[in-house]
Steps between C-alpha positions, in 0.01 A plus 500: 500500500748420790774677249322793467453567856833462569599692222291788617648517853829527381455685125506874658737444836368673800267716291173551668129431398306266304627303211273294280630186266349229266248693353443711795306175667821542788588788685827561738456744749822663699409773743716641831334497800530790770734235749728452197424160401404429132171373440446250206169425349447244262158357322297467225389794338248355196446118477402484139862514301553201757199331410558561088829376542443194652212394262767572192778318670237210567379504164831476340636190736218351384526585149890353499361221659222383256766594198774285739203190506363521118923457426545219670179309369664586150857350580276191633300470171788564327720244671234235469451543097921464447437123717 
């Protein structure tokens, strides 16, 4: 997420309006003001890519985990039928 956003702010230079990343859940937003700052917005556009992404990442930790866990109960019983 953090990659994204900074990704955004600098994809396009000093191009102006709103840019929108990671499944157009984050938006960039790059305006000039009338006193000639810049003015830089940055938020969440649409929570539920984040959301959805965070259950699959979940679910596959803990899917390498119970796979890592079954494999090491079958070195154990493995190692205690060669004794």
């Amino acid at each position: 997420m953090t990659v994204t956003l900074v990704w955004l702010m600098f994809s396009s230079g000093s191009t102006e309006g709103r840019r929108l990343g990671f499944f157009d859940s984050l938006f960039v937003s790059v305006d000039q003001r009338e006193d000639g700052t810049t003015g830089l917005e940055v938020g969440l556009a649409n929570p539920a890519p984040l959301v959805i992404a965070f259950v699959v990442v979940t679910f596959l930790l803990l899917a390498t985990l119970a796979v890592y866990d079954m494999l090491v109960e079958r070195r154990a019983q493995l190692l205690a039928e060669a004794e």
